[in-house]
N, C-alpha and C positions, 0 to 999 in steps of 0.2 A: 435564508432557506436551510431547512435541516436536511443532513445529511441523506436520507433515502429518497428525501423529494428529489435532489440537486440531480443522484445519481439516476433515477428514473428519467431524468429528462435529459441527462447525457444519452441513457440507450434511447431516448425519444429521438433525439438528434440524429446518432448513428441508424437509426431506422430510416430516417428520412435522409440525408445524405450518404450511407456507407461511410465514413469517416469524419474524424474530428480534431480539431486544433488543440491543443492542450495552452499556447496564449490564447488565444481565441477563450476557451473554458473560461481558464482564470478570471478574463477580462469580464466573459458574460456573467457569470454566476458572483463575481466581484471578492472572488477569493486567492488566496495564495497559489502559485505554481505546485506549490508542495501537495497542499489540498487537493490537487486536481488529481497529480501523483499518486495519492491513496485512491481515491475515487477509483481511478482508474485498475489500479492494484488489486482491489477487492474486487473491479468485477471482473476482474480477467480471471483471478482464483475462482472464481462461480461459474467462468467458461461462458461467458456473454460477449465477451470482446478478446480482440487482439490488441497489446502494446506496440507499438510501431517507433519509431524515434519521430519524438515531437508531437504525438496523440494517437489513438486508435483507432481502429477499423472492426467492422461486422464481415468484413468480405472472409471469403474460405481463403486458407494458404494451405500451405501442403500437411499441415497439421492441425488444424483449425477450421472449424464449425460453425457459425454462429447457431445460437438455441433459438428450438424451435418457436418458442414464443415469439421471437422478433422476426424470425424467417415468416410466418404465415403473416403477417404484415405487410411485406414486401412483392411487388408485381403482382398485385393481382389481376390487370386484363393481360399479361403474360400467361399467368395459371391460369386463369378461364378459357383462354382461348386453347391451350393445349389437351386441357381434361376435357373440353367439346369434342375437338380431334382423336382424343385417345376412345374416347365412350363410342364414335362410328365402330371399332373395333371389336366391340363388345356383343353378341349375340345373345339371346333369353335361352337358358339352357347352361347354358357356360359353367366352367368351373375358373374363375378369376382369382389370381394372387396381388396385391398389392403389399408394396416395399412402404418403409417409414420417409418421413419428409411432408412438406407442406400441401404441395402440389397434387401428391399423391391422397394429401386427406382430402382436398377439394372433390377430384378425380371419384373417391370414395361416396360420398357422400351423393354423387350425379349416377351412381349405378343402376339407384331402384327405379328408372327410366328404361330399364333390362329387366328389372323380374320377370321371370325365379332367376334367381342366380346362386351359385354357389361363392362364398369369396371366403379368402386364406387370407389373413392380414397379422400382422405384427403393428402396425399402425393404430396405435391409441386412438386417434382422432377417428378414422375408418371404424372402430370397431365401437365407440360412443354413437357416432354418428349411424350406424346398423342394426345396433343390436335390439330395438324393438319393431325395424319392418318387415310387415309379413312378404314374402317372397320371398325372403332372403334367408339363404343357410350361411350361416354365419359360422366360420371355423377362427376361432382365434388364438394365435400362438402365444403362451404364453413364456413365460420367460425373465431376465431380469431386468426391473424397467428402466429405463434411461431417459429423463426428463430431459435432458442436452436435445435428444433427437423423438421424444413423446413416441418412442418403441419398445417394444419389447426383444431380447437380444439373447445372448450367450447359447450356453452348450442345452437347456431346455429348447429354445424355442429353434435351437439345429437339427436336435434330436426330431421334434415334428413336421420340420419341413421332409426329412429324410422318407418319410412314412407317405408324403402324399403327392398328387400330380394335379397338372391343374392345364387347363386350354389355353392359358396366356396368362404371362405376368409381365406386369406393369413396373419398371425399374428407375428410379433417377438417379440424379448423379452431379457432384459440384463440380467434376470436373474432368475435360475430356480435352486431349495433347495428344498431336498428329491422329493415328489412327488408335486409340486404347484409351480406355474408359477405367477415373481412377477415384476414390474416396480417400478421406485422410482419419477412420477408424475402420480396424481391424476386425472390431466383432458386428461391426454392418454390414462388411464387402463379404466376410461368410454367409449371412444370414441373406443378402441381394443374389450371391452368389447359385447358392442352393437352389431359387428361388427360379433363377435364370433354367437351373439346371434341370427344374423338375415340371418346367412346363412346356409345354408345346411350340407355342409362337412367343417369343419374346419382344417386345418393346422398349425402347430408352424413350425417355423423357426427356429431355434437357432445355435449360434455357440456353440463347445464343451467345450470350455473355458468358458462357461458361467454356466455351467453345477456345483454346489455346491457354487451359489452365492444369496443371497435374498435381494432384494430390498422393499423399504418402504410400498409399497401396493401391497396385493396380486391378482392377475389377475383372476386364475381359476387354476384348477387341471390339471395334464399333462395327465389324464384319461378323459377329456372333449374334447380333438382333437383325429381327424379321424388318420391321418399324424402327424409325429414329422419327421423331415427334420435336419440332423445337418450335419456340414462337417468332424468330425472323432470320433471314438472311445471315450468314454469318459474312467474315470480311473477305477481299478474294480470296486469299493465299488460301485458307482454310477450305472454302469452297472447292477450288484446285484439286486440293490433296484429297477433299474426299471424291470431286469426278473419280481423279487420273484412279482411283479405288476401285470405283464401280457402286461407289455408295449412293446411295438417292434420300435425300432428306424430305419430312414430310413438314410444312412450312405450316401450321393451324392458322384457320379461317380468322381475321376481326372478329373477337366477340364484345360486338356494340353494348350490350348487357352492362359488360364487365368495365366499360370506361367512365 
């Protein structure tokens, strides 16, 4: 097997498990430890994986992403069922923000079920998936792109969040520890931030999985959104801490569609 095949189907692996053996590789693909080593090395430098001792992971760490391509692969009757939830939110008339991320491109794409709408996106997927339906005013920031996260980001597309407001935006997030809501890139958590800041009702997204994990910078308090939208139960302890809060989690419907 040549080399971009073998690797394509490591990130096929890690797509479908979250993590990988590195015996395990060697053995499957029938190559050297060493081999697995590069493999592995090259795609971490590309920002597809994380190195772990003894094989890699797709999962977030406190500094660490996995890219978008492999992320909009993963749960989707997770995302379906929460862009169902999120989109009752959405009224015809609206001026809607939506953040980069996978979930949020679904989310996007389910809007023109609301025309007219207004929507503010950084979100590539959002802004393909838009920019020919009628209803829709389409505001898109531009910016500089970042295929890691299929956004548009930096001091451009800060400078246009700065200038506008919007009825609600839509924010997710890899990961959320006690009560605070955190990301593990700097010029995303300005760009979610602003985003938070310039609209009316706020909403988190999140998956439940993500629920006791914190990443490199902190976003805001999970006590700063209107909405927290996740697709199940989190474990007690977690639940606990957000009662004894006063937080109320919004749990999305089964969406049968999506399984």
């Amino acid at each position: 097997m040549k080399r971009e095949s073998r690797q394509q189907a490591i990130m096929d692996l890690l797509v479908a498990e979250g993590n990988v053996d590195l015996d395990s590789l060697a053995e499957r693909f029938a190559v050297s430890r060493m081999t697995i080593h590069r493999d592995l090395d090259e795609l971490e430098s590309a920002g597809l994986l994380r190195k772990v001792r003894g094989g890699a992971t797709i999962e977030s760490g406190t500094r660490f992403e996995s890219d978008f391509r492999f992320r909009e692969r993963q749960g989707g009757a997770a995302k379906s069922a929460m862009a169902t939830e999120a989109l009752d939110l959405v009224e015809p008339g609206m001026t809607v923000m939506i953040n980069d991320g996978s979930m949020a491109a679904l989310l996007g794409e389910r809007l023109t079920a609301k025309r007219p709408l207004t929507v503010i996106t950084n979100n590539a997927a959002v802004i393909d998936a838009l920019k020919a339906e009628a209803g829709i005013t389409l505001i898109a920031l531009g910016g500089l792109y970042s295929p890691k996260f299929n956004a548009f980001l930096g001091k451009v597309t800060e400078e246009a969040l700065e200038s506008l407001r919007a009825d609600i935006a839509f924010i997710s997030t890899p990961g959320v520890s006690g009560l605070e809501v955190f990301h593990m890139d700097e010029q995303v958590v300005r760009a979610k931030r602003l985003m938070m800041d310039k609209a009316r009702i706020r909403c988190l997204v999140v998956n439940h999985a993500r629920f006791g994990h914190a990443a490199l910078y902190r976003l805001g308090a999970l006590a700063e959104f209107d909405h927290i939208i996740t697709d199940d139960q989190p474990d007690a302890r977690t639940a606990k801490t957000f009662r004894d809060a006063g937080l109320t989690l919004t749990i999305a419907r089964k969406d049968e569609a999506a399984e």
